[in-house]
C-alpha positions in Angstrom: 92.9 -7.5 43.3 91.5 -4.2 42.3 93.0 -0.5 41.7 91.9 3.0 41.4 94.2 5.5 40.0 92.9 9.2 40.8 94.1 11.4 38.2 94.6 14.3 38.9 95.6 16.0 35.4 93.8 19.6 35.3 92.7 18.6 31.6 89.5 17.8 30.5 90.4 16.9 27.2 93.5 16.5 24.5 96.7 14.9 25.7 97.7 14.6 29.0 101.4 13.7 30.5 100.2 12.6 33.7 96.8 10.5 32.0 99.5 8.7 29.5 101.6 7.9 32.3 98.6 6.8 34.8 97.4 4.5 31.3 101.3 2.9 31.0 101.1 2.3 34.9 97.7 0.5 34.2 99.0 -1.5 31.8 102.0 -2.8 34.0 99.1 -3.9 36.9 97.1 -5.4 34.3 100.1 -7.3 33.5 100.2 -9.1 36.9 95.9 -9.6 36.9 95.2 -6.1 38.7 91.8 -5.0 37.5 92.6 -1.3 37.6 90.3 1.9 36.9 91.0 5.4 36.0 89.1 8.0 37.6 89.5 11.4 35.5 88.6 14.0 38.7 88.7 16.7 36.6 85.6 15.0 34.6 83.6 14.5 38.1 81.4 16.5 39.7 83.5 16.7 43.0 81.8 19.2 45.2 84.4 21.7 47.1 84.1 20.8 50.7 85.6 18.5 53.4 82.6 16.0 54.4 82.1 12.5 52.4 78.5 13.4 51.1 78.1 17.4 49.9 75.1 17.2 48.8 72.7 16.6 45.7 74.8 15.8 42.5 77.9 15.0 44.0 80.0 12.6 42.6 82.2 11.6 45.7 80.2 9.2 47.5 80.1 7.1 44.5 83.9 7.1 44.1 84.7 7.0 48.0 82.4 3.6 47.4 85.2 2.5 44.4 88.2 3.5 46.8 87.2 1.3 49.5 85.7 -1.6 47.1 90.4 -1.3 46.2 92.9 -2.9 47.5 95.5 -0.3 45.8 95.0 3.1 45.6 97.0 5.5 43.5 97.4 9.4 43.1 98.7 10.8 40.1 99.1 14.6 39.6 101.0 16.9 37.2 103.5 19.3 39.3 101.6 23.1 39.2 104.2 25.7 41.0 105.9 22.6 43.4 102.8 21.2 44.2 100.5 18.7 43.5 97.1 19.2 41.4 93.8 20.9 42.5 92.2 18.2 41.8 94.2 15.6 43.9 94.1 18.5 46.9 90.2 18.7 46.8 90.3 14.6 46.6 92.6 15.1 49.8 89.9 17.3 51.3 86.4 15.1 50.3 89.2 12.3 52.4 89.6 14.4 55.4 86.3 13.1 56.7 87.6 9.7 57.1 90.1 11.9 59.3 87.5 13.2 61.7 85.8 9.7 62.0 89.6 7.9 63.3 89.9 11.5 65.7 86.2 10.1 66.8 87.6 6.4 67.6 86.3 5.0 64.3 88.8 2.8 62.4 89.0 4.5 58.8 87.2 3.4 55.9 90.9 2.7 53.8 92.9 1.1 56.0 95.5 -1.3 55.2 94.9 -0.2 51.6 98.5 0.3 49.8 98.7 3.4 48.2 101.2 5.0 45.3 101.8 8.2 44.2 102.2 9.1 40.1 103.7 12.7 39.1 104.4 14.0 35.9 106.3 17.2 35.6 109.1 19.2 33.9 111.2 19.8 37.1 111.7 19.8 40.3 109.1 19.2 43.0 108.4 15.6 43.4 109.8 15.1 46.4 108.1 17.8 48.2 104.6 16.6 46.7 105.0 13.3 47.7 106.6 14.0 51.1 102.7 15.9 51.4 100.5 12.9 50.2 102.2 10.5 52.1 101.9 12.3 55.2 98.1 12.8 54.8 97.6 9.0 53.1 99.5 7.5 56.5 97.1 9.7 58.6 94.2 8.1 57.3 95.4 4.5 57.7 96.9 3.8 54.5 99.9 2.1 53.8 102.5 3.5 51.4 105.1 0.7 50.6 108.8 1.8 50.0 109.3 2.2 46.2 105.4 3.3 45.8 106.1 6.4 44.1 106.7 7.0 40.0 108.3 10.1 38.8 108.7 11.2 36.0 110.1 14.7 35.8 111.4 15.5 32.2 111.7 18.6 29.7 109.3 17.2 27.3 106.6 17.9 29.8 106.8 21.5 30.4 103.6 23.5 29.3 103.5 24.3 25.9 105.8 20.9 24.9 103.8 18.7 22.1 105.1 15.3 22.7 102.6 12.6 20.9 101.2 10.2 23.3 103.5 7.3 21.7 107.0 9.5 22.6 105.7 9.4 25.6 105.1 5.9 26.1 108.1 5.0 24.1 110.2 7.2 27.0 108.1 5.6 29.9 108.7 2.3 28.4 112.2 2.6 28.0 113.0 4.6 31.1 110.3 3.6 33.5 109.5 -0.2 33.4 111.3 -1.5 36.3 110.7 1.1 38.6 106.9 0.8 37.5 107.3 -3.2 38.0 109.1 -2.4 41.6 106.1 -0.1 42.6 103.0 -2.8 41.2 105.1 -5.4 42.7 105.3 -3.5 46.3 101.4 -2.6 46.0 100.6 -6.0 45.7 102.9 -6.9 48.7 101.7 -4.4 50.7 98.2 -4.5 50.5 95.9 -6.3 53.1 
C-alpha cells in the first residue's frame, strides 16, 4: 500500500510544525508496511490555475500521476486566519478538474482512494478546515473514513514559538500515538 502526504506548510525551509508532524504520521504508516511520500507543495512548481496540465514546467501532472499511483491520500496544512494553507487550496484547485470530468459522466481519477486530513495550528480552526476538505475530497470520489483527521492545535505552535523539532515529536509522541494509530488503521480499512 502506498501514501502521499501533501504538505501544505507555507515554508520552504527551517522548521516546520505541520512538516514534523506529517514526518511522525509517516513514521506510524511505515510502521504497518505503508510506503509513504512527502510532497513539500510549497517546493513545487504548482502552476495557479484549475485544469490538470497548465502548461510548460508544471509540476502537477507529475504529482496528480503519484496521487492516483496511492491508495491513501493525505492533506496536511498549518491553520492561517481559520483556514487551511495556500498551498493545499491551489492543490484543491489543480483537483477541481477531476470535478469537471465526474460533472461530464467520467468516473474520477481518485476514487475509492481514503483520504486524511493533518493540521497543525495554535488555536482554533480545525474543525472548520476539515469540514472544507472533506466536503471537496467526497465530491471528487474520495473516501474519508471516520477518525481520518489529526489535529494538533497547541500554544507551542503559534508564529514566532521556537519549539526544536524533538519537543515536538516528544509531544506528538506522547499525546498523539493512538489517535495517529486509529487514523493509519482506518486508511488502511478504508481504502479500495
Amino acid at each position: 500500500m502506498k501514501a502521499i502526504i501533501l504538505l501544505g506548510t507555507l515554508k520552504k525551509e527551517g522548521l516546520s510544525n505541520t512538516a514534523v508532524l506529517s514526518e511522525f504520521f509517516k513514521e506510524k504508516l511505515q510502521q504497518k508496511n505503508v510506503e509513504c511520500e512527502i510532497i513539500q507543495l510549497v517546493n513545487e512548481n504548482i502552476l495557479p490555475g484549475t485544469y490538470t496540465n497548465m502548461g510548460a514546467g508544471d509540476a502537477w501532472p507529475a504529482i496528480l500521476e503519484k496521487l492516483a499511483a496511492a491508495q491513501l491520500i493525505i492533506f496536511a496544512t498549518p491553520i492561517w486566519w481559520g483556514n487551511h494553507s495556500s498551498e493545499i487550496q491551489k492543490v484543491i484547485e489543480r483537483l477541481d478538474n477531476i470535478h469537471d470530468e465526474i460533472l461530464a459522466g467520467k468516473p474520477s481519477r481518485l476514487a475509492n482512494k481514503a483520504a486524511g486530513i493533518i493540521i497543525t495550528g495554535d488555536s482554533d480552526g480545525a474543525q472548520h478546515i476539515i469540514g472544507n476538505i472533506s466536503n471537496f475530497l467526497n465530491a471528487i470520489g474520495l473516501v474519508l473514513p471516520p477518525y481520518a483527521s489529526l489535529s494538533v492545535l497547541w500554544e507551542g505552535q503559534k508564529k514566532g514559538a521556537a519549539p526544536t523539532r524533538e519537543q515536538l515529536m516528544e509531544k506528538y509522541e506522547k499525546e498523539y500515538s493512538k489517535t495517529a494509530a486509529t487514523m493509519v488503521e482506518q486508511l488502511m480499512k478504508y481504502a479500495q
